[in-house]
N, C-alpha and C positions, 0 to 999 in steps of 0.2 A: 766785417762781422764774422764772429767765429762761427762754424757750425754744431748745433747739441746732435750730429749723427753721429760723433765719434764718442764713444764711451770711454775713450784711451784720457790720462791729463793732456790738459794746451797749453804751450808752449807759446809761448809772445813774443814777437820780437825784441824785447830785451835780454830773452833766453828765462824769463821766469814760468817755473812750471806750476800754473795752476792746479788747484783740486778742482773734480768733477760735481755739479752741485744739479736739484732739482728742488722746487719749489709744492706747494700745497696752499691753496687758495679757497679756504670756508666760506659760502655765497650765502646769503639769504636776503631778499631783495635790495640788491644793490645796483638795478639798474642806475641809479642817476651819476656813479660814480665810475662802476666796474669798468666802461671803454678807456678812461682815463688811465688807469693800471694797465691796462692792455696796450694801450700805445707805447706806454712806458717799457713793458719787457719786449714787445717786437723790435725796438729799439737799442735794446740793450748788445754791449758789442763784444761779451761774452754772455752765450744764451744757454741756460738749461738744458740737462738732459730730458728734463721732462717738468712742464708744466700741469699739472691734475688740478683744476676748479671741482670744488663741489659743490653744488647746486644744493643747497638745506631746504625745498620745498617752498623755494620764494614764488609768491604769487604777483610780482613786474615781472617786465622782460629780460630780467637778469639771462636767464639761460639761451635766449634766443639774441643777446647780444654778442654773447661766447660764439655760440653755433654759426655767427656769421664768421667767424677767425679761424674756424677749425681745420676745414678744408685746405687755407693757404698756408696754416700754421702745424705741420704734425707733431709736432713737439709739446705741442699745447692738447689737453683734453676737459674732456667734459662728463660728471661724472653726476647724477639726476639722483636723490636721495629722498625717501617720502616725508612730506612736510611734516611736520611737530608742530603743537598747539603750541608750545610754550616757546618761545626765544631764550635760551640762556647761555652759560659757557659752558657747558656740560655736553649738549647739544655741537657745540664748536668743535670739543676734543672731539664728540663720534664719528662728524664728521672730517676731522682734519687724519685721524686713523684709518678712515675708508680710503682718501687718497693715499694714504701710507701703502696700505695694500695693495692700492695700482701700480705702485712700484718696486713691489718687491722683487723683482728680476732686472733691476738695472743697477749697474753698480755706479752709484755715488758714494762721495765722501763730506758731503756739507748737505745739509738738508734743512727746508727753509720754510716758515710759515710766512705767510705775506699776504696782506688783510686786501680786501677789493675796493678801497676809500681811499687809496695813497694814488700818489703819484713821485717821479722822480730822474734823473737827468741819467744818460743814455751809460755812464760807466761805472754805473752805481753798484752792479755785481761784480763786476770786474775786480774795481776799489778792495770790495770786501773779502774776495777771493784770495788777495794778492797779500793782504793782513795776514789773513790763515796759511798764508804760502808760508810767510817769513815767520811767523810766532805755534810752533807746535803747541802748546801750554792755551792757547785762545780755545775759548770750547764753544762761546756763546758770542757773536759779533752781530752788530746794526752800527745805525747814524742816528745823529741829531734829527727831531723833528721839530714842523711848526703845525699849527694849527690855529683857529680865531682867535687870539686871547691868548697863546700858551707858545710857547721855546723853549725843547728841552734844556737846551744848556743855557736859558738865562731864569728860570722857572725852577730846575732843582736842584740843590745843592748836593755835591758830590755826583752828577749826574754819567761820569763817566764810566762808571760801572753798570750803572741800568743801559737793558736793553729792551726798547718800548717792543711790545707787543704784537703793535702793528706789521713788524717787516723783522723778525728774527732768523740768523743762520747758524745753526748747532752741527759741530763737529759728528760724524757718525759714534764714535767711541764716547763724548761727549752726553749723547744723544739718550744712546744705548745705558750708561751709567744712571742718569739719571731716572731710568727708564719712560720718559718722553717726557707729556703732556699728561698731568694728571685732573679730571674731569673735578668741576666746581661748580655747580647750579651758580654759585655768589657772585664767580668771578678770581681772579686773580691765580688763574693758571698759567699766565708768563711769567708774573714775579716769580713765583713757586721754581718755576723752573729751573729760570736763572741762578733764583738764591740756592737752588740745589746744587747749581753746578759747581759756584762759589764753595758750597761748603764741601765737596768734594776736590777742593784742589786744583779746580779749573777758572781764570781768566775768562771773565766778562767784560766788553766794552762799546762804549760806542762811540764812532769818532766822528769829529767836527768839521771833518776836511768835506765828506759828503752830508747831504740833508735829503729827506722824503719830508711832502706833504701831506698832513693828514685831513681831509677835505671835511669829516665827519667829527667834532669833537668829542675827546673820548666820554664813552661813558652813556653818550643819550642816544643811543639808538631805541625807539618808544617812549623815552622819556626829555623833560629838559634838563636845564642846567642844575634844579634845584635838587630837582629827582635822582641827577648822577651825582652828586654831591652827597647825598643821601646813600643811596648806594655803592658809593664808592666808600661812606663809611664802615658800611656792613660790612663791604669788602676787608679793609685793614683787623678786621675784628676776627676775621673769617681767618685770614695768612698769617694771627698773630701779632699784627703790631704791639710794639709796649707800648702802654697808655700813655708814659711821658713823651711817646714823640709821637702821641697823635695829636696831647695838647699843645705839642708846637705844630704840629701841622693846622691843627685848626686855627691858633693866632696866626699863622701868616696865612691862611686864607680867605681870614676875616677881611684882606684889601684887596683881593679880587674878585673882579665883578661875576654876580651880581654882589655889589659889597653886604657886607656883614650874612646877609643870608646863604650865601654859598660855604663859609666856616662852620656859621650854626647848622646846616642840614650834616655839613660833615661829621662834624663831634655828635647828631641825632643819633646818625647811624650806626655808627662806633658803638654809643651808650647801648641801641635799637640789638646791635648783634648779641652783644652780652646780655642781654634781659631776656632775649628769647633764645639765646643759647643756639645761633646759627650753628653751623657743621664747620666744624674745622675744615680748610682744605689743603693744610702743611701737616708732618708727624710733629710729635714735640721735638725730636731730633731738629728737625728746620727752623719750626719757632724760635728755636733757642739760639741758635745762629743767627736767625733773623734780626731778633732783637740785642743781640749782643753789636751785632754790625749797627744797629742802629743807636745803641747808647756811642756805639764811638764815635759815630757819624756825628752824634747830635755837641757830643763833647767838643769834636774838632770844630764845628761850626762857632759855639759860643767861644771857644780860645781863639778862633783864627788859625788853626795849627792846621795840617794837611789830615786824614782819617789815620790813627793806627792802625795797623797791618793786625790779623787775629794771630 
């Protein structure tokens, strides 16, 4: 296993020189899942320069499951933030920027959100490290996920270019252009992201070769399946989607379960965003990319043809 004491890049025995990376982990009560993540990076066989959990004022034992790893793990820290009434993603970026600032004196060059509901196999950073090694132009990299009910690459079409939410690795220069993480009460500040990075000329992807699992389906943490569905409408509304491919997304997710109800809460919420006129959380600049990528998207799906390039 390599060690995160050296700030310098690592060198592997193939002679490939890795980038230097650190992670940022948003907590709010995640006891039932977080040790699971934690097995998974003490395990991992290129380790961070610096792991930072932040603690969002979870009332389980999230924080005192950390605090037991701290002591054998210095790489790893722990960073207590006073609870908020409200749970949102807005709350996510304040706190994924607090740990930002714990790092401001270490020099990386990958920098990584990574959700405390995952889990995933011991060369899983390595893997992604080793992408960014060979492809300068890569700005935003992940894997395939699964989850109860869901696989990224059998679930969305053109999935190679999204980079789920859950476990993202952005370039510093990458990072810095888009200027991070921008805060959304709604939601959908990884797409934002990504699709920022995209429209700036940077390589999104996620590959098939590794996988992470998502233990928590997306979307309902407080709520269920019906409720993220619903919310996950607002959300599309919120980033811009074009309505024509949200009415494809809602027929095809009229056939998974729960059937038909999980489409119609979708298209609720969509309609729900636009009648109350939620908050954008993309400029028109993005939307318009957004949706441009997605009329191609939508095009190549009905011809069969691969996406056009913009």
């Amino acid at each position: 296993m390599v060690s995160s004491d050296k700030a310098e890049q690592e060198v592997m025995d193939d002679g490939a020189t890795l980038p230097t990376y650190v992670l940022i982990t948003p907590a709010r009560n995640e006891a039932a899942f977080i040790e699971k993540t934690i097995q998974s990076m003490i395990h991992q066989t290129v380790l961070p320069l610096k792991w930072v959990i932040v603690d969002d004022g979870s009332s389980d034992d999230t924080a005192e499951i950390v605090n037991r790893y701290i002591p054998i793990y210095p790489w790893m820290e722990l960073v207590r933030r006073q609870r908020q009434d409200i749970r949102n993603f807005a709350g996510k970026v304040e706190s994924f920027n607090l740990g930002l600032a714990r790092i401001q004196n270490v020099r990386w060059e990958i920098v990584g959100n990574l959700d405390a509901d995952i889990s995933f196999g011991p060369d899983h950073f390595e893997f992604l490290l080793r992408r960014c090694s060979t492809d300068p132009q890569l700005g935003v990299v992940g894997t395939t996920f699964r989850e109860e009910g869901f696989s990224l690459d059998k679930d969305v079409f053109d999935w190679e270019s999204h980079v789920g939410g859950q476990c993202q690795l952005f370039r510093k220069q990458c990072f810095d252009e888009i200027g991070g993480y921008v805060p959304a009460p709604v939601g959908g500040v990884d797409w934002v992201a990504v699709i920022t990075a995209r429209m700036k000329g940077w390589k999104t992807r996620s590959f098939a070769e590794r996988e992470f699992y998502h233990y928590r389906p997306m979307g309902t943490a407080g709520r269920g399946r019906i409720g993220s569905a619903f919310a996950y409408g607002k959300k599309d509304y919120s980033v811009g989607s074009h309505p024509v491919w949200e009415i494809a997304r809602v027929v095809r997710r009229l056939g998974r379960k729960p059937y038909l109800l999980s489409g119609v809460a979708l298209g609720a919420g969509y309609v729900w965003g636009w009648m109350d006129r939620t908050p954008r959380a993309a400029s028109k600049e993005v939307m318009r990319f957004h949706r441009s990528e997605q009329m191609r998207k939508l095009k190549a799906f009905l011809t069969g043809r691969p996406p056009a390039q913009p």
